[in-house]
Rosetta silent file (secondary structure, phi, psi, omega in degrees, C-alpha in Angstrom):
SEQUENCE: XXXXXXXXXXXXXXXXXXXXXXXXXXXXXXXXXXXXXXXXXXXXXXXXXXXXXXXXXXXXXXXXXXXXXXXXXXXXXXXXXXXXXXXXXXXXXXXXXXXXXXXXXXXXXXXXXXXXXXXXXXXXXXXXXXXXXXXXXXXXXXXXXXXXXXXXXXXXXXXXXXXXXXXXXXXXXXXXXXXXXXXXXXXXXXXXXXXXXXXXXXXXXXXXXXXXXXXXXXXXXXXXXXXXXXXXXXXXXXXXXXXXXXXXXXXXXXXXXXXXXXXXXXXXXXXXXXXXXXXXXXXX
SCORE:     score description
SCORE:     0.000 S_00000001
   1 L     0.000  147.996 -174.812  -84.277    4.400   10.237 S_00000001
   2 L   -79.060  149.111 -160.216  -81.206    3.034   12.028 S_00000001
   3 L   -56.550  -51.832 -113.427  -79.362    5.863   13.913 S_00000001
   4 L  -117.357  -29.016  162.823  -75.730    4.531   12.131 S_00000001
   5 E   -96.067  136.101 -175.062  -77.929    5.448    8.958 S_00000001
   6 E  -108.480  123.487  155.662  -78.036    9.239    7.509 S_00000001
   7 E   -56.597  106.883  156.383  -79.763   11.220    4.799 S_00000001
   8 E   -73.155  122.438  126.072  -77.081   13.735    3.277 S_00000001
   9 L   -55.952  137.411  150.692  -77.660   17.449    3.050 S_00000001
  10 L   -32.673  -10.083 -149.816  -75.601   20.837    1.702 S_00000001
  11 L  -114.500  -36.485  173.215  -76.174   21.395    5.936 S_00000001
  12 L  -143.704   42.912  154.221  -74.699   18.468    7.368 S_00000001
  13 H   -68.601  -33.717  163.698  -71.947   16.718    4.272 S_00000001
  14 H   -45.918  -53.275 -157.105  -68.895   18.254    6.185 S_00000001
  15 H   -98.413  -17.229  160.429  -69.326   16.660    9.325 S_00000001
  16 H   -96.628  -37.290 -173.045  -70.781   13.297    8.443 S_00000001
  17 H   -85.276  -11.236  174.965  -69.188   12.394    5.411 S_00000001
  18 H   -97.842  -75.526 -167.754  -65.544   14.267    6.212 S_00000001
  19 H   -50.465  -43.154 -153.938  -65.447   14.781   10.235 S_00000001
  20 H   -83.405  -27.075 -178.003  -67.489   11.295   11.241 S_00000001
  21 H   -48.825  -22.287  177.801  -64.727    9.545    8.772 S_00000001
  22 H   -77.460  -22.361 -171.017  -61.742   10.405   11.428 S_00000001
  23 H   -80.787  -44.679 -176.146  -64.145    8.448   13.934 S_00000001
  24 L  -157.237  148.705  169.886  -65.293    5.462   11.635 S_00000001
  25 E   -16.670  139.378  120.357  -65.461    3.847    8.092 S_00000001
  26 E  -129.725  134.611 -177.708  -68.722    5.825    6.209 S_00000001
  27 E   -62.229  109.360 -156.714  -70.146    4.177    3.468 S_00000001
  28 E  -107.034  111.195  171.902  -71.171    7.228    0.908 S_00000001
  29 E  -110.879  110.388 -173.196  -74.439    5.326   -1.119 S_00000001
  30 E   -90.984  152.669  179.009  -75.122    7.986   -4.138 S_00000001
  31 E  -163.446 -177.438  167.352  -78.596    6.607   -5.645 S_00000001
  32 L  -173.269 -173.251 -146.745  -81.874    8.130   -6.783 S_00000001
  33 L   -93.548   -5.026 -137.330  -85.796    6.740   -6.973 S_00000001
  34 L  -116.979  -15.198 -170.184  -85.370    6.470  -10.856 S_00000001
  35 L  -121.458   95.563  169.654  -82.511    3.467  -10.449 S_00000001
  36 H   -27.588  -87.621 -165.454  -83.361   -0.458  -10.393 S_00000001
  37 H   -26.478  -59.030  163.742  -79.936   -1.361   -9.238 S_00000001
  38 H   -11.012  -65.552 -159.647  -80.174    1.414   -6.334 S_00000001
  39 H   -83.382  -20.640  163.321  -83.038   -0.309   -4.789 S_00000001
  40 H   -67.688  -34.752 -157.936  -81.380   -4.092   -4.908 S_00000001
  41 H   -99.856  -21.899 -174.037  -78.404   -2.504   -3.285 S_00000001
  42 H   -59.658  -67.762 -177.818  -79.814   -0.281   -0.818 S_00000001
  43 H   -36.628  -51.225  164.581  -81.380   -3.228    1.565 S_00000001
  44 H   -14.073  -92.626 -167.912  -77.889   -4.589    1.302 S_00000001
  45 H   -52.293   -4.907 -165.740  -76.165   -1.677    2.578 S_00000001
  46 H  -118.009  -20.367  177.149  -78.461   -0.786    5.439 S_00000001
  47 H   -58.368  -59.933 -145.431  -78.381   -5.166    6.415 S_00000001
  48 H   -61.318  -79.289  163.666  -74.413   -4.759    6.431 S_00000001
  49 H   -12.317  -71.325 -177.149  -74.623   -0.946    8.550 S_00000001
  50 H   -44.384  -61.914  168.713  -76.940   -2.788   11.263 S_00000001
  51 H   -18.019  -63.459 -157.262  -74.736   -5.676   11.534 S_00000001
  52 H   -88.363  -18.780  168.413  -71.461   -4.000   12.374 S_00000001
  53 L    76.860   69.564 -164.734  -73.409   -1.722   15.328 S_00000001
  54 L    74.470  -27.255 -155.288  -71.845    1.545   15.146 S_00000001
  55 L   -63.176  -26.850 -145.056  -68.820    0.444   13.860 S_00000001
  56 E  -156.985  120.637 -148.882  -69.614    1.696   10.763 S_00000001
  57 E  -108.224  124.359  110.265  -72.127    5.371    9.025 S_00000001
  58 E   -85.497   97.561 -169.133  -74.182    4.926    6.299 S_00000001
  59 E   -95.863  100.614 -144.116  -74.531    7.907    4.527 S_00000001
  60 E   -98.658  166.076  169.809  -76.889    7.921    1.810 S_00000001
  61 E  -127.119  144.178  176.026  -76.923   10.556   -1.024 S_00000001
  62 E   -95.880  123.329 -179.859  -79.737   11.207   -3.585 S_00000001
  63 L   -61.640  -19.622 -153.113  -78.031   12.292   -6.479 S_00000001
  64 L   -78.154  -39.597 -158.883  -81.185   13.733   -8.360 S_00000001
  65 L   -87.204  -30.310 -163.142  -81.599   16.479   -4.917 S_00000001
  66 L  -123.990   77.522  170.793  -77.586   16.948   -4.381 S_00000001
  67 L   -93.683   19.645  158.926  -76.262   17.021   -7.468 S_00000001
  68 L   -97.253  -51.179 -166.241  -73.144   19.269   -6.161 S_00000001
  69 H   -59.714  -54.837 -167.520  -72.225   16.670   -3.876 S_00000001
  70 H   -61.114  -14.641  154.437  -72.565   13.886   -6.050 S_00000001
  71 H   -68.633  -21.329  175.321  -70.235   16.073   -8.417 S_00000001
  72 H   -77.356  -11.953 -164.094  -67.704   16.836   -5.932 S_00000001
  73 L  -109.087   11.650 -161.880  -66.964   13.096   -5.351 S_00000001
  74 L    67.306   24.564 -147.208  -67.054   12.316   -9.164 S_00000001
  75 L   -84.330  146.420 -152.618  -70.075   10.240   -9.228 S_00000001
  76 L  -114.074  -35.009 -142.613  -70.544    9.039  -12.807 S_00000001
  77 L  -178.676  146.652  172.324  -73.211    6.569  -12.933 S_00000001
  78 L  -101.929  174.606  -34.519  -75.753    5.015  -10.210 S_00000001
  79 L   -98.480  171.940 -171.878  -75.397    3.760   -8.186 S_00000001
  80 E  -107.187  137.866  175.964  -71.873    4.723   -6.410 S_00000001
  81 E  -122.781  121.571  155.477  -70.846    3.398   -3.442 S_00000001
  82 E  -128.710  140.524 -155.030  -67.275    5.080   -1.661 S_00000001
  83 E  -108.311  121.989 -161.862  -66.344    4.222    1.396 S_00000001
  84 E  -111.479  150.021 -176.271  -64.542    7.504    3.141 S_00000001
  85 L  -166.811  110.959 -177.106  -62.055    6.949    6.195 S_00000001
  86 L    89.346   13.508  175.004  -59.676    9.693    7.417 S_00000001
  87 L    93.535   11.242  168.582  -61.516   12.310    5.429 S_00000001
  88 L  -136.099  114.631  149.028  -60.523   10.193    2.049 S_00000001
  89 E   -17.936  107.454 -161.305  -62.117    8.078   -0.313 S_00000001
  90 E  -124.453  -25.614  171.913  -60.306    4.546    0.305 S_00000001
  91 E   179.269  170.206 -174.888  -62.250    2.232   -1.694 S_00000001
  92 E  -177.127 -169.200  163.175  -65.553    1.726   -3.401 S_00000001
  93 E  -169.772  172.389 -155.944  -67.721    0.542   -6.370 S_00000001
  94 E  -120.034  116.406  162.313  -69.595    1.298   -9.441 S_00000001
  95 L   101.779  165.246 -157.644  -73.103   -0.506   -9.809 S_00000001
  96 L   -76.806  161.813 -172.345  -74.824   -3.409   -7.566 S_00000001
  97 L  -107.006  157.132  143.374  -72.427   -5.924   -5.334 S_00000001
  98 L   -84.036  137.044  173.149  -73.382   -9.135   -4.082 S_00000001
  99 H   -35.458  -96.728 -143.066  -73.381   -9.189    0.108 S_00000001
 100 H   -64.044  -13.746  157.815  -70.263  -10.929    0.217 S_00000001
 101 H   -55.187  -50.995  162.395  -68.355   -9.207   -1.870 S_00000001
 102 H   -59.792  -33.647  144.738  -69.356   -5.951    0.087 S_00000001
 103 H   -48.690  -75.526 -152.484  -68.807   -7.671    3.134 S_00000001
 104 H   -64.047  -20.410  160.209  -64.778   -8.862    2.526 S_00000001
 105 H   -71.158  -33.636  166.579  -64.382   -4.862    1.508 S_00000001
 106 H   -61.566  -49.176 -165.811  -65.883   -3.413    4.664 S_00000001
 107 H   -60.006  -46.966 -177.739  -63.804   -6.177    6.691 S_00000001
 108 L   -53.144  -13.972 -168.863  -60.252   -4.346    5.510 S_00000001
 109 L  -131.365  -11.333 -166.908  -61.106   -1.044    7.472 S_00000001
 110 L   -94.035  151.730 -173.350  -63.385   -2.089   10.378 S_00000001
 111 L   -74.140  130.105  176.616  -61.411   -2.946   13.751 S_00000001
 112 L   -68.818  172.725  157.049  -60.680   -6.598   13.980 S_00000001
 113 H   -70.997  -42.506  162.134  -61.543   -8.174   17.318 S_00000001
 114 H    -5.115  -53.385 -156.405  -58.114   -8.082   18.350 S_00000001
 115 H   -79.452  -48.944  156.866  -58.177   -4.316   17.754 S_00000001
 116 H   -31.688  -47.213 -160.594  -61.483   -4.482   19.893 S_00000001
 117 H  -103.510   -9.503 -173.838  -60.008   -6.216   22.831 S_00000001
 118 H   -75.894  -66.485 -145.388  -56.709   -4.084   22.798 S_00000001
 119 H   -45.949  -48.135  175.825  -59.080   -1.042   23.032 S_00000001
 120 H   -46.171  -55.346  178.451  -61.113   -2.724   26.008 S_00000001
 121 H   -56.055  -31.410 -170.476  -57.384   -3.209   28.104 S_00000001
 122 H   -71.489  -28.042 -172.899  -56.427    0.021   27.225 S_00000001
 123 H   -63.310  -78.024 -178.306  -59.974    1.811   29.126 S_00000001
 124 H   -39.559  -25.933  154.908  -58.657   -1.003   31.857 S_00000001
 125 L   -84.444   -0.224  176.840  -55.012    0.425   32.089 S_00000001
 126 L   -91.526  -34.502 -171.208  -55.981    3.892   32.246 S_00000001
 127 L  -119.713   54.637  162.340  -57.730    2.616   36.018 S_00000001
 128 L    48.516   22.808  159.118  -54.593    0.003   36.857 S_00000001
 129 L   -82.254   90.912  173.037  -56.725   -3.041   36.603 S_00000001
 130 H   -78.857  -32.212  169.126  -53.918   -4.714   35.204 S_00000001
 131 H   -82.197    5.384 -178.043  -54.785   -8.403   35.696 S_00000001
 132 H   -84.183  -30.174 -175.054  -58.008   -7.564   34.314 S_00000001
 133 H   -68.077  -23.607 -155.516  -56.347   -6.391   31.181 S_00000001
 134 H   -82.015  -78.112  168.671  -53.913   -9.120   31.009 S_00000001
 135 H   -41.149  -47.975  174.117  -56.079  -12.184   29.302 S_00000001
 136 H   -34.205  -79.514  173.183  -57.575   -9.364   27.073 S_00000001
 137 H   -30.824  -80.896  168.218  -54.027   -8.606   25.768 S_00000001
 138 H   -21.585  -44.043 -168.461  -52.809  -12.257   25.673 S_00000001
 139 H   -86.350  -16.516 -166.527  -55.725  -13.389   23.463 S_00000001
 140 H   -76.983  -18.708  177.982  -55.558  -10.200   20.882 S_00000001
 141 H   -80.722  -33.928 -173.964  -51.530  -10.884   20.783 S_00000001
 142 H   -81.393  -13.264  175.384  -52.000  -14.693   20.161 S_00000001
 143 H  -123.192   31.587  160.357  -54.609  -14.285   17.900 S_00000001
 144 H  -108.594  -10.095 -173.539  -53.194  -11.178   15.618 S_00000001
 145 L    56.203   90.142  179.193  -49.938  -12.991   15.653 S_00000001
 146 L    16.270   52.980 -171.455  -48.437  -10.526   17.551 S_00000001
 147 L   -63.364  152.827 -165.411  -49.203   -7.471   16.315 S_00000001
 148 H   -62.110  -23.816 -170.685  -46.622   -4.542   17.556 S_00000001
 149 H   -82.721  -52.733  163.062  -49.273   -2.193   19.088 S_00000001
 150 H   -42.123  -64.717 -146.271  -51.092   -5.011   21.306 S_00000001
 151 H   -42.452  -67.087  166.680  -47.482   -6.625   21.496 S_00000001
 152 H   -27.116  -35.695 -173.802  -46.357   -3.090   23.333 S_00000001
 153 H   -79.118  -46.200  124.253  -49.192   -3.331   25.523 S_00000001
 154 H    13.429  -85.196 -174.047  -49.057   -6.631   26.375 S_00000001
 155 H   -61.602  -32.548 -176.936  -45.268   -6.238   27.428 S_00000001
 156 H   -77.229  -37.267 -156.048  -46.178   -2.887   29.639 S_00000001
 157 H   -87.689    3.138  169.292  -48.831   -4.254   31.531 S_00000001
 158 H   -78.517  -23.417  178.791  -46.527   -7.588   32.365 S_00000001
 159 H   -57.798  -56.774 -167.706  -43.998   -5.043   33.417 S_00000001
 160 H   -61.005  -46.889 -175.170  -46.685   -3.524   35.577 S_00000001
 161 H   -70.933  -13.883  142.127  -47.521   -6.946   37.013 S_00000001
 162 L   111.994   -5.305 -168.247  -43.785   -7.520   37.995 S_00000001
 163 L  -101.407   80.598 -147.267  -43.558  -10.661   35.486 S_00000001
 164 H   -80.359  -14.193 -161.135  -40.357   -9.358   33.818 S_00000001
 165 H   -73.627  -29.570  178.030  -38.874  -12.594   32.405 S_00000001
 166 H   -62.087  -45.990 -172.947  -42.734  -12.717   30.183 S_00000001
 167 H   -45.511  -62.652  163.610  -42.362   -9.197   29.403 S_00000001
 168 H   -21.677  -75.310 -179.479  -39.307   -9.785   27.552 S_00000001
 169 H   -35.802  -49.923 -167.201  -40.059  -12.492   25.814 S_00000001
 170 H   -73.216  -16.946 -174.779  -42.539  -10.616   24.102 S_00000001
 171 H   -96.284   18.725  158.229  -40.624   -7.587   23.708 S_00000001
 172 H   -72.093  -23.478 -149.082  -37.985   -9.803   21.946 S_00000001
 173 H   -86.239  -19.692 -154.270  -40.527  -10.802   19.882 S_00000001
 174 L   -91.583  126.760  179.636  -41.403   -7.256   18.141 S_00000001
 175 L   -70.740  150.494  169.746  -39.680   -6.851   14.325 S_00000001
 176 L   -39.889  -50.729  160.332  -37.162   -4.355   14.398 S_00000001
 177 L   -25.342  -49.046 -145.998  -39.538   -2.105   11.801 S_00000001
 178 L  -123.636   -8.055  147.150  -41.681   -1.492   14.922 S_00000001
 179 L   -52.804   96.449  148.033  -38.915   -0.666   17.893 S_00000001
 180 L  -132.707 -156.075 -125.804  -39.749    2.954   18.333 S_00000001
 181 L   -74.900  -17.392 -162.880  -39.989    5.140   21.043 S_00000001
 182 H   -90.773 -100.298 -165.461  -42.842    2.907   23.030 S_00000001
 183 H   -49.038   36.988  171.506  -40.538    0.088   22.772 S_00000001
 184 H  -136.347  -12.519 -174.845  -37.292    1.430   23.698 S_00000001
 185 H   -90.699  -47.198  177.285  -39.100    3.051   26.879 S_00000001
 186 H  -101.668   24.439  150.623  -39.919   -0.502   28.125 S_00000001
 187 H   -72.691  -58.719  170.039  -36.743   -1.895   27.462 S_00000001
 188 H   -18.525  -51.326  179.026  -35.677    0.666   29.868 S_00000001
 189 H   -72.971  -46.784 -175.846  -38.614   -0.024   32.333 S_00000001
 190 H   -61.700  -48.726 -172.661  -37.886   -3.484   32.027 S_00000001
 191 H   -46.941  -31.372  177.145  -33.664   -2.972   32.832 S_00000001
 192 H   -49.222  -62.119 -167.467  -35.185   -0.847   35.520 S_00000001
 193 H   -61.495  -62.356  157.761  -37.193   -3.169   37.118 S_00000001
 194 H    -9.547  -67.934 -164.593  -34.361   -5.889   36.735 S_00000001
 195 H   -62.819  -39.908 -177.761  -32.158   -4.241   38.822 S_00000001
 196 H   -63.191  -28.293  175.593  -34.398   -3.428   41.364 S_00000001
 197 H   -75.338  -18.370 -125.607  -35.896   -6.757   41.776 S_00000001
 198 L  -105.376  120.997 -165.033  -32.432   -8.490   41.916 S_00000001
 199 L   -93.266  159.998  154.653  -32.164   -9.100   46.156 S_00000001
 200 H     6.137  -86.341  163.183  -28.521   -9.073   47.590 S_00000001
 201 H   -29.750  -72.573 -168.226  -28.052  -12.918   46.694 S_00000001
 202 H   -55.550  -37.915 -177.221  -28.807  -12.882   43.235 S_00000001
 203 H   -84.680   -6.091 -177.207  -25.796   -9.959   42.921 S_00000001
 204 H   -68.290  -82.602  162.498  -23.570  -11.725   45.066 S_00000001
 205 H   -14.804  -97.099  143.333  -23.923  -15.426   43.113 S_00000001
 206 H    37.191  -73.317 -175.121  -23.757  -13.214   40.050 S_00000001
 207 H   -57.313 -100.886  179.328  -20.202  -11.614   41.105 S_00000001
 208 H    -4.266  -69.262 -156.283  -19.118  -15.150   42.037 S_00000001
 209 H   -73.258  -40.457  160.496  -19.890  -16.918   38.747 S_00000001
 210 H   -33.608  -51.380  174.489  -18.403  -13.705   36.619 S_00000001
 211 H   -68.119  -19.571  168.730  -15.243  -14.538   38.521 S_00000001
 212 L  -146.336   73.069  159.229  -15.408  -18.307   37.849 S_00000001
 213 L   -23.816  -27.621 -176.820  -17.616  -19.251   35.122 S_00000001
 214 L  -103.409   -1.873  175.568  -17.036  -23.079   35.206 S_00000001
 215 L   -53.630   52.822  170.738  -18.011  -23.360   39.072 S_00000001
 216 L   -20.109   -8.118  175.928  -21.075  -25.309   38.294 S_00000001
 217 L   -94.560  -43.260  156.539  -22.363  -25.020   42.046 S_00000001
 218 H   -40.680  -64.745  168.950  -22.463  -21.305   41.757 S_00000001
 219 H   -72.423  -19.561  161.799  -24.666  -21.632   38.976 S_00000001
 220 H   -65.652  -34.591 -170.657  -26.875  -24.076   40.569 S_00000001
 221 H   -62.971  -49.933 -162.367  -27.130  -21.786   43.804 S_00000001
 222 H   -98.742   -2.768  153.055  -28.103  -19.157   41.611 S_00000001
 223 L   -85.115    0.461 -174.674  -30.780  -20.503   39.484 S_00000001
 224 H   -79.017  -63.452 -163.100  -32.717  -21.737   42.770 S_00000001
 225 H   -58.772   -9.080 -159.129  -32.175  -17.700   43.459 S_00000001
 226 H  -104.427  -62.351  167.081  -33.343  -16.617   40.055 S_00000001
 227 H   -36.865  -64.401  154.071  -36.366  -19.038   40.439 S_00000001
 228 L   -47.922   -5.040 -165.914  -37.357  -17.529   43.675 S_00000001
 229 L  -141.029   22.951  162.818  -37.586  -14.010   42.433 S_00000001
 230 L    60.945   52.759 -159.553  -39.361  -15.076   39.654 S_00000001
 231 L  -112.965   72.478 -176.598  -36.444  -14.554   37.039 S_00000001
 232 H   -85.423  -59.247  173.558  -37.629  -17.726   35.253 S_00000001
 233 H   -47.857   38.375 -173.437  -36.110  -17.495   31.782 S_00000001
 234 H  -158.706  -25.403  161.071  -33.060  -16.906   33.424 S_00000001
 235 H   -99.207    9.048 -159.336  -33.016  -20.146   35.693 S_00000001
 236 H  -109.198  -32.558 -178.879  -34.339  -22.242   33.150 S_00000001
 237 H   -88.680   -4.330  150.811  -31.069  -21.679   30.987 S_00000001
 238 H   -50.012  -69.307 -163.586  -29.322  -22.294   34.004 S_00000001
 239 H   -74.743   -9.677 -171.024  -30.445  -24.994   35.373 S_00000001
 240 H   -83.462  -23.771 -169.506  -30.888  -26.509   31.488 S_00000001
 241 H   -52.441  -75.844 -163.881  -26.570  -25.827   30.819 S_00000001
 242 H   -25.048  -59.388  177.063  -26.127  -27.909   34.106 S_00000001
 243 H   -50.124  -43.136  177.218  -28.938  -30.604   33.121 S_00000001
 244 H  -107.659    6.655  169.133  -26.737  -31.081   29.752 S_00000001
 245 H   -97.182  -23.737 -171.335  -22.962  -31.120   31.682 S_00000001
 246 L  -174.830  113.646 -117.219  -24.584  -33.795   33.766 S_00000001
 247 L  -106.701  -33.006 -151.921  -28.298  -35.555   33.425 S_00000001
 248 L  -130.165    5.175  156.347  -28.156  -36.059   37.627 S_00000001
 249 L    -0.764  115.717  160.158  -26.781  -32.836   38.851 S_00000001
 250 H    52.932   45.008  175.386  -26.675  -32.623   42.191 S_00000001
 251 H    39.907   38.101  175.358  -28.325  -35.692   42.878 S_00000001
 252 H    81.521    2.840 -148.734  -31.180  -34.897   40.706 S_00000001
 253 H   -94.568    0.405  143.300  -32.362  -32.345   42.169 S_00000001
 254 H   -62.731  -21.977  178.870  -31.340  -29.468   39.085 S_00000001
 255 H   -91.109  -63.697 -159.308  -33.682  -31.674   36.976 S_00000001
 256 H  -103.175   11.798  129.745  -36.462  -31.317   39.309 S_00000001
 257 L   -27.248  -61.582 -162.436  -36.202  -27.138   39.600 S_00000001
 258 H   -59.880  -63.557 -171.564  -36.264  -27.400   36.145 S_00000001
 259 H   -60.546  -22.050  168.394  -39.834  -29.611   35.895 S_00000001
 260 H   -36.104  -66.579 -167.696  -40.459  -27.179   39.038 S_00000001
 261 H   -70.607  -67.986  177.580  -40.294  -23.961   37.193 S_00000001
 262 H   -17.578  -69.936 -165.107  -42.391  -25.610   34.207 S_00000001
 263 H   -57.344  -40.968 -153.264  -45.198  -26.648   36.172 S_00000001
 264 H   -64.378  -40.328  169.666  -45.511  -23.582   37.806 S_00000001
 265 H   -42.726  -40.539 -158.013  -45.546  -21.714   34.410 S_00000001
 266 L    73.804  157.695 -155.659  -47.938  -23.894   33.137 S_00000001
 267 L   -44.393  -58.379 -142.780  -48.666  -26.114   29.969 S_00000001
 268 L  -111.172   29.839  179.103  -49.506  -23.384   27.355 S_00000001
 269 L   -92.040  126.056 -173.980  -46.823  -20.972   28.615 S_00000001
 270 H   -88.349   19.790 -176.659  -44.536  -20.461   25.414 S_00000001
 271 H  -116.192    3.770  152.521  -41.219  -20.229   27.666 S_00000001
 272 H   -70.801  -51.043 -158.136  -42.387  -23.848   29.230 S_00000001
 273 H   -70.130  -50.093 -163.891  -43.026  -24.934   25.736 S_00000001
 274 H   -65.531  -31.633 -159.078  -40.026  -23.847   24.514 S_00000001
 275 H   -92.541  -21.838 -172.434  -37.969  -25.467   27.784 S_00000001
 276 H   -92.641  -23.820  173.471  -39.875  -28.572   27.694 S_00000001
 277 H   -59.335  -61.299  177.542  -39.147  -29.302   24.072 S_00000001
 278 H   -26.719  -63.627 -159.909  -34.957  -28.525   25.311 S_00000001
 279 H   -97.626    6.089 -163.618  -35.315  -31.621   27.397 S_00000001
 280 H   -78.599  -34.818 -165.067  -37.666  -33.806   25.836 S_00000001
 281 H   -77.911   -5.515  178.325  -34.442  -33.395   22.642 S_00000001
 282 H  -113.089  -48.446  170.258  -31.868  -34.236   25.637 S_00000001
 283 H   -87.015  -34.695  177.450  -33.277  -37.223   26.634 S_00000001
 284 L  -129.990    0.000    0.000  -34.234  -39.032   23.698 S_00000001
């Protein structure tokens, strides 16, 4: 028998079907020897178990020998399948399934890959591999459509990596629902960082353009400076204002900062994407 499957006892139903439930899904299969349906569903349930690789307890019960347990859960009829997760009954059924139906119910509680690859960054941010961690994050945010817990993570370890203009973005990106205390700590980290990164120049320029806003050289001066210190979303709306007061700024050379900055982000960067659409809609 596979280890991820169990025989229930009076000796050990606390700790696998309540305590292993805070750890993972377990599937509670009440049956007995005397019930047809049982034995089409059983193979099922132990195919499914195998599959998912730990992920997931099968715990079977015979109703005929534990007929307190199978009374404690309400069992009615063979056979019963409840699926326990946090030390509660969460979902279930009465009588045989087809595989895929039993499948798309298991799939609502078992960790997505997403959920998978956040855990894998997080083991990797506990020993400050942060670029190892980075692609992890990136694909579980782009392909949960941003969920807030990745998103946080995501946003700390760009923080860690000094890439504050990315960080942002994403922690712009997080609904309001889901600003708590983790997000309000790396707005902080992030303002933090800001300041710290910001060289001499950048507060000087800065000063300057607060005192004269329409000096249009000043802001060129200071998205080259913003650019250099890797402030990109912050030269890109520079250098794009300029780019739409005048196509040839500065003898072109605000236009090619701007395709500058792009390339370096690269194609599938969504603050390129966003900046290259801005000028493809300004020129034609």
């Amino acid at each position: 028998m596979s280890e991820h499957i169990v025989q229930i006892s009076p000796e050990n139903a606390q700790q696998l079907l309540i305590d292993e439930s805070f750890k993972r899904p377990v599937l509670i299969d009440f049956w007995a020897d005397w019930c047809a349906p049982c034995k089409d569903l059983m193979p099922i349930l132990e195919k499914l178990v195998n599959e998912y690789q730990g992920e997931l307890l099968l715990a079977k019960v015979n109703a005929d020998e534990q007929q307190m347990i199978a009374a404690q859960f309400g069992v009615r009829s063979l056979p019963t399948v409840m699926l326990m997760k946090d030390g509660q009954p969460v979902d279930g059924f009465v009588g045989a399934q087809p595989e895929v139906q039993i499948r798309e119910l298991l799939e609502k509680y078992l960790p997505k890959p997403w959920d998978k690859a956040l855990q894998k960054a997080q083991n990797l941010i506990e020993d400050e591999d942060y670029n190892a961690a980075l692609p992890l994050l990136q694909e579980a945010y782009r392909d949960s459509q941003q969920q807030a817990d990745i998103a946080l993570a995501l946003a700390d370890v760009l923080l860690e990596l000094k890439r504050l203009s990315d960080a942002e973005e994403v922690l712009s990106a997080i609904k309001m629902v889901d600003q708590e205390h983790t997000y309000h700590n790396l707005m902080a980290k992030l303002e933090l960082a800001r300041e710290a990164g910001k060289a001499p120049e950048i507060e000087a320029l800065e000063q300057k353009l607060k005192e004269n806003p329409n000096d249009k050289q000043t802001e060129y001066l200071l998205a080259l400076q913003y650019s250099q210190h890797d402030f990109h979303a912050e030269a890109l709306e520079l250098l794009y204002g300029l780019i739409k007061h005048d196509l040839n700024f500065n003898e072109g050379e605000a236009r090619k900062t701007y395709t500058d900055i792009l390339a370096v982000l690269g194609k599938g960067d969504p603050l390129a994407v966003e900046y290259q659409r801005k000028m493809y809609t300004l020129l034609y």
